[in-house]
Each structure stands twice: as structure tokens, then as C-alpha cells.
C-alpha positions as CSV (number, residue, x, y, z in Angstrom):
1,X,-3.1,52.8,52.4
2,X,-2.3,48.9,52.3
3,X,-3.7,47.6,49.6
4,X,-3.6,44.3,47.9
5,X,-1.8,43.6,44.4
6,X,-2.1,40.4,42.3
7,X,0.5,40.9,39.7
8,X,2.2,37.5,38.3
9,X,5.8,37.5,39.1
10,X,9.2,35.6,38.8
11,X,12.6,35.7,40.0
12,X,15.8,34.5,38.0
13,X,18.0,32.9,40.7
14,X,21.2,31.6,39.5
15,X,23.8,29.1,42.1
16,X,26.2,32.0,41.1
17,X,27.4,34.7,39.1
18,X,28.6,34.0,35.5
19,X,25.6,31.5,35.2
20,X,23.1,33.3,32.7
21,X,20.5,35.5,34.7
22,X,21.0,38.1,32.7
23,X,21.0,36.2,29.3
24,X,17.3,34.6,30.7
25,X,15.8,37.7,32.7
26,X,15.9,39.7,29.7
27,X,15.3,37.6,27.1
28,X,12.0,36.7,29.2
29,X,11.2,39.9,29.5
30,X,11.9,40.6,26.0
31,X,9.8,37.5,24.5
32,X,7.0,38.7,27.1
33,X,6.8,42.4,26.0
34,X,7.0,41.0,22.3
35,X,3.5,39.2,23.4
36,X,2.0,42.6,24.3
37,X,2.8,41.9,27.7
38,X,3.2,44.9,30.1
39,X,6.3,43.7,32.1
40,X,7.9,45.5,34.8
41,X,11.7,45.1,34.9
42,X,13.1,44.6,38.5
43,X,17.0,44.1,39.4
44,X,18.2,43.1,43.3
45,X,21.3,44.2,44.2
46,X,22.8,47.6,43.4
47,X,23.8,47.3,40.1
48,X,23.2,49.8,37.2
49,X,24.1,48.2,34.3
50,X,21.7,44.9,33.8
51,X,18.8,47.4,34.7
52,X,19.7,49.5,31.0
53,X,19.4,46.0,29.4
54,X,16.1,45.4,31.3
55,X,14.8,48.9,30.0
56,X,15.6,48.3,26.4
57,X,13.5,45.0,26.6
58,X,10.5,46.2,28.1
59,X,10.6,49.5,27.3
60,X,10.1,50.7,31.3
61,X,12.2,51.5,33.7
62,X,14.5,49.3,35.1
63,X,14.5,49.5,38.5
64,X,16.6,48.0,41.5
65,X,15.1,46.2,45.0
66,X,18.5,46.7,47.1
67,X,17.4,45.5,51.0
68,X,20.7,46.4,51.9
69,X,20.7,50.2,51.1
70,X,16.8,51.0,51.3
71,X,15.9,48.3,54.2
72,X,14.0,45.2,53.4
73,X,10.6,47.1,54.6
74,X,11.1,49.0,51.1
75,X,11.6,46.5,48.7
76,X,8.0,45.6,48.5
77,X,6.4,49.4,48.3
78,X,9.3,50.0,45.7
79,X,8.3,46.7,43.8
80,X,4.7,47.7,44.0
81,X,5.4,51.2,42.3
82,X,7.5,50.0,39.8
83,X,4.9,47.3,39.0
84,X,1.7,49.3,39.1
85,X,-0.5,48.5,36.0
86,X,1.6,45.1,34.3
87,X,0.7,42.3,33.5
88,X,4.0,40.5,34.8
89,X,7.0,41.6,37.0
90,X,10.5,39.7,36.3
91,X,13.1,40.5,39.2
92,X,16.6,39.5,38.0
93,X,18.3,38.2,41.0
94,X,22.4,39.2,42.0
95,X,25.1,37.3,42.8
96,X,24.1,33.3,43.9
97,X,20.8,32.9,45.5
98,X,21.5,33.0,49.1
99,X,24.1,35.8,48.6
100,X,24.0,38.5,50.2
101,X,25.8,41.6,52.4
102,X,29.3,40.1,53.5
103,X,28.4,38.7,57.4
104,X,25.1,39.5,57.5
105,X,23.1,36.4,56.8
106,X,20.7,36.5,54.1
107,X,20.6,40.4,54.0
108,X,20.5,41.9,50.8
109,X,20.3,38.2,49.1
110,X,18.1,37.7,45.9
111,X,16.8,34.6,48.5
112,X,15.6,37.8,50.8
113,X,14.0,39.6,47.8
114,X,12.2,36.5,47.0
115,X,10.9,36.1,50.1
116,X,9.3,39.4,50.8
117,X,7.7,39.7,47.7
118,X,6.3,35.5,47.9
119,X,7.5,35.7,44.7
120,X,8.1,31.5,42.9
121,X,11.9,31.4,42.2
122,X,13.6,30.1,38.9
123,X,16.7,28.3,38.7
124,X,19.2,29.0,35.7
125,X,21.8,26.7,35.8
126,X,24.9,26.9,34.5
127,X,24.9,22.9,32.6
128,X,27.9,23.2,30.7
129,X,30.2,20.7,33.0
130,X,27.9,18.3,34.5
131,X,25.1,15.6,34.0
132,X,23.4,14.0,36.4
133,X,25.2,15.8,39.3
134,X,22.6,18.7,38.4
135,X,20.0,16.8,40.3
136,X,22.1,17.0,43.2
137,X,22.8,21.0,42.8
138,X,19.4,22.0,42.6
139,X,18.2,19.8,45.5
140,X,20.4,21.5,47.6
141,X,19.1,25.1,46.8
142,X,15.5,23.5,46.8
143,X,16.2,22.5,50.4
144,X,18.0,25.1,52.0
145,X,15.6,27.3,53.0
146,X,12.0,26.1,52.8
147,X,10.6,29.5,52.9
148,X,12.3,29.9,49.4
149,X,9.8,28.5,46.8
150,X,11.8,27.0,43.8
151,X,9.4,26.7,41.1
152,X,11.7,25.1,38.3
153,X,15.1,25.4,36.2
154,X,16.3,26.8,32.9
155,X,19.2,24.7,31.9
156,X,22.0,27.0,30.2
157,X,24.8,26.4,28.0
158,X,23.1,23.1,27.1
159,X,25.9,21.1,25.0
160,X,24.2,18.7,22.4
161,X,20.8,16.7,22.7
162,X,22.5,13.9,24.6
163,X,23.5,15.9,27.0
164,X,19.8,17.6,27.4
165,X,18.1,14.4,27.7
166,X,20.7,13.2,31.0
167,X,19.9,16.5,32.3
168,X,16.2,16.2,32.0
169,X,16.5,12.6,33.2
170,X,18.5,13.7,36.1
171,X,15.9,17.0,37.4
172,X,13.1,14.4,36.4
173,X,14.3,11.7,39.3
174,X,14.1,15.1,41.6
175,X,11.4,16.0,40.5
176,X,12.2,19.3,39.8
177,X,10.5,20.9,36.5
178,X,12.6,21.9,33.5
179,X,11.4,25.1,32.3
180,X,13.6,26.0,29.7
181,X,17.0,24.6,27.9
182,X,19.7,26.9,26.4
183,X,22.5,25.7,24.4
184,X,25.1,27.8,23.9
185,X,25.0,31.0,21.7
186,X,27.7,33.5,21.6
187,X,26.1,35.7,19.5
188,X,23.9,37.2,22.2
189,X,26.7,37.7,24.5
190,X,26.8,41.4,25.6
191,X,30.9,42.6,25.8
192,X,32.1,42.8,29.4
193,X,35.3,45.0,30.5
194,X,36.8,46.5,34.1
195,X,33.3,46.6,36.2
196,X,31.3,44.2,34.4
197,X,28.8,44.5,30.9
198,X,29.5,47.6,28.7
199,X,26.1,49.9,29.6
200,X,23.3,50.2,26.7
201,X,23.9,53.6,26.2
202,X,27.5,53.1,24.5
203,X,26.2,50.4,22.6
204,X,22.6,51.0,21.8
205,X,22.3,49.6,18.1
206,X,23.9,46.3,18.8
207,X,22.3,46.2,22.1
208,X,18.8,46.6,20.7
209,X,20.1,43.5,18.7
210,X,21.3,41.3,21.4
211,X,18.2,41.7,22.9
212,X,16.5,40.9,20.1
213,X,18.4,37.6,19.7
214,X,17.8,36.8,23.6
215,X,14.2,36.9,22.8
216,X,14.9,34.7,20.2
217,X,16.6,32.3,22.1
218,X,14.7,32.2,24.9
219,X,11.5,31.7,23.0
220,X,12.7,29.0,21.2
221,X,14.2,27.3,24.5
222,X,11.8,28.2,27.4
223,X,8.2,27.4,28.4
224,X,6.6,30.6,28.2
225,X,3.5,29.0,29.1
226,X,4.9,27.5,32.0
227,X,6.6,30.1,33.2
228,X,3.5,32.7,33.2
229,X,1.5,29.8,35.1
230,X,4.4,29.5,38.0
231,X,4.1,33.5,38.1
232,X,0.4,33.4,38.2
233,X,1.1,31.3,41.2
234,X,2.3,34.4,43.4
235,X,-0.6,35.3,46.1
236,X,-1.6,38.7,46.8
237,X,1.2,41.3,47.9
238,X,-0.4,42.9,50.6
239,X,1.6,47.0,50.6
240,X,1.4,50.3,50.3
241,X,3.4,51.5,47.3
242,X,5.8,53.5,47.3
243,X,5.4,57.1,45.8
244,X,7.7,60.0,46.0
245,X,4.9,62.3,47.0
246,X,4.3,60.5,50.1
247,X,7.8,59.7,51.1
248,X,9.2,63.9,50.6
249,X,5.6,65.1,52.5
250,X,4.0,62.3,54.6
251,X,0.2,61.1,54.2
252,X,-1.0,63.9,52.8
253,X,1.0,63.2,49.6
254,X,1.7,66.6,48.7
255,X,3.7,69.8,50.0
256,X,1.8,71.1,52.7
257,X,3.6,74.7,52.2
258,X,5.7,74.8,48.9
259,X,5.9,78.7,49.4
260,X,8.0,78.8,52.3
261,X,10.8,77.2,50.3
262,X,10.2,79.7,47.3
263,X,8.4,76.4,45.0
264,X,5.6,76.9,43.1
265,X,3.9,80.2,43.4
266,X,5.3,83.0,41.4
267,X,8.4,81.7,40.8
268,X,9.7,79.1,38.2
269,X,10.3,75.7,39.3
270,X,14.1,75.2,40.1
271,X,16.1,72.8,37.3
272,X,18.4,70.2,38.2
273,X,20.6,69.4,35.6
274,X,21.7,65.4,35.6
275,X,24.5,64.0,33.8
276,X,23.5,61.7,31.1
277,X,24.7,59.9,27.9
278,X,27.6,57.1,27.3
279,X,30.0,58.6,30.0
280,X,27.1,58.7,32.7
281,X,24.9,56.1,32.7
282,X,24.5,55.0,35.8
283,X,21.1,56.2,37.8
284,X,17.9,55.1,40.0
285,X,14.8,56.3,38.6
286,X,13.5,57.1,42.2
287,X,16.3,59.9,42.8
288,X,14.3,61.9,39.2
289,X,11.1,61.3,40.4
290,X,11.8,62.5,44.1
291,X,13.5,65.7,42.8
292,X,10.6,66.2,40.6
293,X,8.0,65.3,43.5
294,X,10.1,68.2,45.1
295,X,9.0,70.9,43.2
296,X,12.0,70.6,40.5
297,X,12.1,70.3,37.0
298,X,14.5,67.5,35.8
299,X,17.0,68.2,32.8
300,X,19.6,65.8,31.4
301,X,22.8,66.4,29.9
302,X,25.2,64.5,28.0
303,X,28.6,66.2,29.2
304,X,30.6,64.1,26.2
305,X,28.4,66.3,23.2
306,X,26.8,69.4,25.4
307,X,29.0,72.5,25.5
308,X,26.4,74.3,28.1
309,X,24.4,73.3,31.0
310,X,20.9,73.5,30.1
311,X,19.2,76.9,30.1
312,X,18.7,78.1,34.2
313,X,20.1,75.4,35.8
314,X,20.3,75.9,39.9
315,X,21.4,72.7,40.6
316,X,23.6,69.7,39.2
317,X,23.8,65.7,39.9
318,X,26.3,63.8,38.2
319,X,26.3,60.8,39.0
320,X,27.9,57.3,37.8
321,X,29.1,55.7,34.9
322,X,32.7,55.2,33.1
323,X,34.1,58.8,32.3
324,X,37.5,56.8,32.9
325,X,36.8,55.2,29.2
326,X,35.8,58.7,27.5
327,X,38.2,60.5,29.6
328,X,39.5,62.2,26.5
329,X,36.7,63.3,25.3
330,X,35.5,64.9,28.2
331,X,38.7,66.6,28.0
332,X,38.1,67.8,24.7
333,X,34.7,69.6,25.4
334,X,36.6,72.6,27.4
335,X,33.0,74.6,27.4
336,X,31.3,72.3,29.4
337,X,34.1,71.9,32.2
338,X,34.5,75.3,32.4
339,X,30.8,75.8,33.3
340,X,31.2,73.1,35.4
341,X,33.5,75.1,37.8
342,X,31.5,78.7,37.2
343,X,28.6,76.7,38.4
344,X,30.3,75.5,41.4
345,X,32.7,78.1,42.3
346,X,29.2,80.5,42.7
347,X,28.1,78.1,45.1
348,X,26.0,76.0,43.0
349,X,24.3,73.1,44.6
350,X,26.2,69.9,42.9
351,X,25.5,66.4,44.1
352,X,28.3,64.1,42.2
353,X,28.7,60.2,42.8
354,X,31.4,58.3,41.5
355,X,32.0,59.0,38.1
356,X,31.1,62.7,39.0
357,X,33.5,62.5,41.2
358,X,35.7,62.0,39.0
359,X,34.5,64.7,36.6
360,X,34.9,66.7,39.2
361,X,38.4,66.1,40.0
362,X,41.6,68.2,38.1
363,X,42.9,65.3,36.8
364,X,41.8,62.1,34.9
365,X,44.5,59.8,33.8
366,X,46.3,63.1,33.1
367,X,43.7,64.6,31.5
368,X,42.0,67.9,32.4
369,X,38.7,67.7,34.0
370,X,36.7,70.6,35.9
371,X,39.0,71.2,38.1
372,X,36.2,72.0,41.0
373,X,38.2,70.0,43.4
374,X,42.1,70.0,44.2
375,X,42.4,66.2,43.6
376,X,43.6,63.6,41.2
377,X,41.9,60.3,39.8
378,X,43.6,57.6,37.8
379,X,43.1,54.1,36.8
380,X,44.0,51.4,39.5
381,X,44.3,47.2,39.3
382,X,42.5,46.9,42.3
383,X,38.8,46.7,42.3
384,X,37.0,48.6,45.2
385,X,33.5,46.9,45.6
386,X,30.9,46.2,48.6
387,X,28.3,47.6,50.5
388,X,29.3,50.6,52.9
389,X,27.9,52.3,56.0
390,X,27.6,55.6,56.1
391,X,27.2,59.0,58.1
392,X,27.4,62.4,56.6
393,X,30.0,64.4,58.2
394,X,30.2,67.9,57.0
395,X,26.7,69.9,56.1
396,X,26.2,69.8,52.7
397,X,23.7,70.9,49.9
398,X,22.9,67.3,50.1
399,X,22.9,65.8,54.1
400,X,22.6,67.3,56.9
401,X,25.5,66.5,59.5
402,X,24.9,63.1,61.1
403,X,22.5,62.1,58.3
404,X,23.1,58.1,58.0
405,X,22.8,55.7,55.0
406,X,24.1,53.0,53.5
407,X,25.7,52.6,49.9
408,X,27.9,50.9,47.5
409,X,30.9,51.4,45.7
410,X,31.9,49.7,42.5
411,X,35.1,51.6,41.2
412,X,38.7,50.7,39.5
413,X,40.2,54.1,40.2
414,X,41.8,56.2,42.9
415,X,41.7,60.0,43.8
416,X,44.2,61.9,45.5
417,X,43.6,62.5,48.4
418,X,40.7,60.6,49.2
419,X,38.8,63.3,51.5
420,X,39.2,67.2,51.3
421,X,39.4,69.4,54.4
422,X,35.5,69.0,54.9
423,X,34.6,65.3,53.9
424,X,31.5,63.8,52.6
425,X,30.7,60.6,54.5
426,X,32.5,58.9,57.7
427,X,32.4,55.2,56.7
428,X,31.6,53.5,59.9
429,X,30.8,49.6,58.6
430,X,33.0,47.5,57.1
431,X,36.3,49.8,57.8
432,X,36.4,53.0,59.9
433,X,37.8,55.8,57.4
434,X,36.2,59.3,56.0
435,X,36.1,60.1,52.3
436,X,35.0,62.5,49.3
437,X,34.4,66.1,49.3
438,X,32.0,68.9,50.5
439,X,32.9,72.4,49.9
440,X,30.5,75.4,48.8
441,X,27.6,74.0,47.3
442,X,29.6,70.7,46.0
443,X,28.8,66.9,47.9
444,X,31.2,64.8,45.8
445,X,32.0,61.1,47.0
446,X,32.8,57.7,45.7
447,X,29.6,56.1,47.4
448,X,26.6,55.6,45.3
449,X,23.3,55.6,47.8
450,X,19.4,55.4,46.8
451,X,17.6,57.9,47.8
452,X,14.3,56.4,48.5
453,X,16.2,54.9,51.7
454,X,16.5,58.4,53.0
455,X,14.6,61.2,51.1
456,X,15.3,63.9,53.0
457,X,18.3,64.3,50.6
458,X,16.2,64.9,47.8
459,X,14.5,67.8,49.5
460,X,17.1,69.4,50.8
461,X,19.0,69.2,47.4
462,X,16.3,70.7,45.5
463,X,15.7,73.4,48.3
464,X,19.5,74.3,47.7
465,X,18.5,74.5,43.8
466,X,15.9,76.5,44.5
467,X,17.1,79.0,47.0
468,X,20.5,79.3,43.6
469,X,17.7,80.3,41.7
């Protein structure tokens, strides 16, 4: 059912990366939540990591709005779910404004994301090497698409008070409002390494303070008043939210026959194990709350500390994250990796992406990992990154042959070889190649993929889990 939803709501833009989105995005949603604010966190783009940070300030999910992988008809029902009940939705936007996909116009584009959801846009700007030339900058993303409505700028890395006021004076002439000014503070910096901010989840105590201290700063630079009044400015958002009932069963909302895949009934719901902790941190909260939808019960593990899969597990998703960094460690924990490979070599349903991949591999850097597949990963300079297209091309516990979707990969590492005898997905857009691994119950690849875009997946996984029961 369409309905209509009046939730105030911003987007952090930036003219590129490197600017300070994610320094403003959460210390706005961090300052907000500190008012008693109910804020819903909201990422475009793929990424995994600036949606931890997002969590920690707002203490919800964060969730992503990728019109690339889930279509741009999706982003609105997914926004309207995550949203549902706040008082104020903050969508952190990726890459420059009018980036998007490589070729494909503004596809995938925070501009895109902005526009579907009639969401006022905010400007953070990068001041540290200019003056009046601002003016100039921001005119030219004011202009370039008149469908994008740029409500006002947060000037960052703000240099001394002189240089504030010629800034102010500058925007002023352009009329353009000045929402916020942030000088330069290198205490709330979060570290970066190979693939971009170090995740929440190997850092949690000083991350819960860096947080902290972008509140800080962001209440003592920005508007807040301001800023809630441009978001109040949104219209109505005329969708139908997305829900995982609805998307696994149609209309009705709910399995019309959970019996005749052995759910519910007398027997115990299925559990899907997922990999969790420092070494796996990368996860959409749809992909949970579709298994769960499906009749499963959801378990996480941290393969780093657990020497056991959790009590009846029929089926395991590992998914991304940096096992390259704790490598040793999940070499150390020998229990765990050998249940990894009894649980696979029986047949067990495993979904792994990326860093399960590499879990999943014999070799890590040259050390021991499950062994499940005859392939090993190491290190590499070269940084594979973009959006891929997709078609599944062995039948799997996971896709059906000639199931299609689109993906990302985001990886520093190699495994040899690349595909097994029975490959996971034929990569039709931007190159022509196959890749990963299916053999038994196992679906291991290098492309990360949101299920929501296609949830068939879901339920055929946690059928698989369910039938290993």
C-alpha cells in the first residue's frame, strides 16, 4: 500500500571524496540523537564501513540506498523502512555529488538518491585552499542540475576567522546559506588504511570517542536549527516501504505454505550462522532480516574468538570485512576452521562474499585457512574496485542458474585461481570474465550483492538451511 511519509530529511553532498561527509553526517547525526532525536542513518553507495560509524551515533542501523545494485525504484521503499518511526533521516552521500556508476550518467550518484527521495541537499566543502573562489564552486553544483535542491553549505577545514569571514562574504554575494563552519580538528579523524576507514568494530572504544568529539564539533560549528528547518522542508514521500515479508511472499506478507519447505510446524526453525566481529564486519541489515522473514533464526559468530559454530547450525554466511589484517589469528583458532570444512564438506549450505572468500580459501598470506576450496589468496598493490554485472552460472545453494544481479567489489587481494571448475557468477558488464566458487553446498565469490535487489536468494538459501537440518 502507497502511503505518504513526512519525515524531515537531509543529504550530505560533498564536490568530492576526501571533503568531510563523513566527519559532518555523523557528527549531525550524533548532536541530533544527543537531542533525543530518533535519527535514521542512511549511506548511498555501497560501502560498509561509514554505515558502522552511522550506527554508533544513532544507535540504529545503518543502512545503504545503492540505485546501482537494488535499482533506483528501491531506494525510496528501502529509505522508508529504514526511516519508519524518526524524527529525522540523514543520508550520507558517496563519492562527489553527481558521481555515479562509471558511463552511466547520474546512475547510482548521491545527486540520484537526492532526487528520488526530494530530499534538500547540503554542501560540505572542503575550504582549506580557497577564498572567494568558493562562491564560484558551489554555484556550479547549485546550477547543474535544477532538479537537485541545494539548500546550503558547511564550510570544512576552516583556517582562522579571517579566512571564515572571506568565505561567508564570498557564499553571501551567491547567495547561498552558510550552515555550518569547521576548522580543522585532527583529533576526530578516524585512522584510514588499504580500503579506506578502519571499521567500528576493531576500534570500538576510541570510536565511541571520535564520535563523541564529532558531535562536539559539529555542535559548536553548525546550525542545528537551520539545518532541522531545511529538512523540515522535504514534502511528503509518497511509497510503499519496503518489508522483507512482502518482498520473500508477495502481498500477502506472509508465507502462504511454510510446511512445504519443512518451516514452521513441528520442526525447529533452521539457523544461519553469520560471520561477525573485527575480521567480518562488513553486512546489509536487509540480508538478516530477509533470512529471518524466511523462516530462519539468525546467529552470529566471531570466527577470531569462537572455537565452534553455534549450537545446530544448517547454514553459514560469511561475508566481508579484512580477515587479510587478522589473518594470523584466524589461523590460530584451528577449531573453528576445521568446523568450517566439516560443515562444508557434508554439504552444508555456505554463502561467503569476499572476505569469506578468503576464509574459505587454503591459504592467506601463507597462512592456513579452512581449506574448503583448493585456492590461494594473498595481498596485492592493485586495488580491485567498481560496480559489476552479474549472472549466476552454476546452481548453487544461493542462485539459481541464470539468476542476474548486480554488485561491487572492493578488494586488495588475489586468489588462485580466480574460478573453480563450477564458478559463481559470469561478469557480463564492465569486462566479460567468470569468477568465484560453487561446489556442494558452498557459493563463494569476491562480489558483494544486496539482497533486497533480488530476494529470491534469501529464500532459497534458507530453504537449503532448512532442508541440512
Amino acid at each position: 500500500m502507497v502511503t505518504s511519509l513526512h519525515i524531515p530529511r537531509l543529504v550530505i553532498a560533498a564536490p568530492s571524496s576526501g571533503s568531510g561527509k563523513t566527519t559532518v553526517a555523523t557528527g549531525l547525526m550524533a548532536a541530533f540523537s544527543e537531542r533525543g532525536l530518533a535519527v535514521s542513518p542512511h549511506k548511498a553507495g555501497p560501502d560498509y564501513i561509514d554505515p558502522g560509524y552511522h550506527a554508533l551515533a544513532t544507535g540504529r542501523p545503518g543502512r545503504n540506498l545503492d540505485a546501482f545494485m537494488c535499482g533506483p525504484e528501491l531506494v525510496a521503499p528501502l529509505f522508508a523502512h529504514g526511516a519508519a518511526g524518526c524524527d529525522l533521516a540523514i543520508v550520507e552521500g558517496v563519492m562527489g555529488l553527481y558521481d555515479g556508476a562509471a558511463g552511466r550518467g547520474e546512475l547510482a550518484s548521491t545527486a540520484q538518491v537526492a532526487k528520488v527521495l526530494r530530499a534538500p541537499v547540503v554542501l560540505v566543502v572542503d575550504a582549506s585552499s580557497q577564498s572567494r573562489s568558493v562562491a564560484a564552486l558551489v554555484h556550479g553544483f547549485a546550477s547543474f542540475d535544477p532538479q537537485v535542491r541545494l539548500g546550503g553549505v558547511i564550510l570544512n577545514k576552516v583556517g582562522s576567522d579571517r579566512h571564515e569571514a572571506m568565505l561567508r562574504e564570498a557564499l553571501e554575494e551567491a547567495g547561498m546559506p552558510v550552515l555550518g563552519v569547521l576548522r580543522r580538528a585532527p583529533q576526530v579523524a578516524a585512522p584510514s588504511r588499504h580500503l579506506g576507514l578502519v571499521p567500528v568494530a576493531e576500534r570500538r572504544t576510541d570510536a565511541l570517542s571520535s564520535v563523541a568529539a564529532l558531535a562536539d564539533q559539529v555542535r559548536a560549528g553548525c546550525d542545528l536549527e537551520a539545518l532541522m528547518a531545511l529538512a523540515r522542508t522535504a514534502p511528503p514521500l509518497a511509497c510503499e516501504a519496503w518489508s522483507p515479508q512482502r518482498a520473500l511472499f508477495g502481498a500477502a506478507g506472509q508465507d502462504p505454505a511454510p510446511q512445504a519447505r519443512g518451516f514452521g510446524g513441528g520442526g525447529a526453525a533452521p539457523v544461519i550462522a553469520v560471520a561477525g566481529g573485527p575480521a567480518f564486519t562488513f553486512s546489509y541489515a536487509e540480508h538478516a532480516e530477509l533470512l529471518t522473514a524466511a523462516g530462519a533464526e539468525v546467529v552470529t559468530f566471531d570466527p577470531l574468538r569462537d572455537e565452534a559454530l553455534p549450537d545446530g547450525t544448517t547454514g553459514l554466511v560469511i561475508g566481508g570485512g579484512f580477515p587479510e589484517v587478522y589473518a594470523p589469528e584466524l589461523a590460530a583458532n584451528a577449531p573453528l576452521r576445521e568446523a568450517v570444512a566439516g560443515f562444508a564438506a557434508a554439504g552444508g549450505p555456505v554463502a561467503a562474499e569476499c572476505a569469506g572468500l578468503l576464509y574459505l580459501a587454503r591459504s592467506l598470506d601463507g597462512k592456513p585457512m579452512c581449506g574448503v576450496l583448493d585456492a590461494d589468496a594473498r595481498m596485492s598493490e592493485r586495488l580491485t574496485l567498481g560496480y559489476r554485472e552479474a549472472v549466476a552460472v552454476s546452481d548453487s545453494a544461493l542462485a539459481a542458474t541464470g539468476t542476474r544481479l548486480r554488485g561491487h567489489e572492493f578488494h586488495r587481494t588475489v586468489i588462485e585461481p580466480g574460478a573453480g571448475a563450477s564458478p559463481a557468477w559470469g561478469f557480463t558488464r564492465p569486462e566479460r570474465r567468470v569468477e568465484g566458487f560453487v561446489q556442494q553446498g558452498v557459493h563463494a565469490s569476491y562480489l558483494h550483492t544486496h539482497w533486497a535487489a533480488e530476494p529470491s536468494v534469501a529464500l532459497r538459501f534458507a530453504e537449503a538451511a532448512a532442508r541440512a537440518r
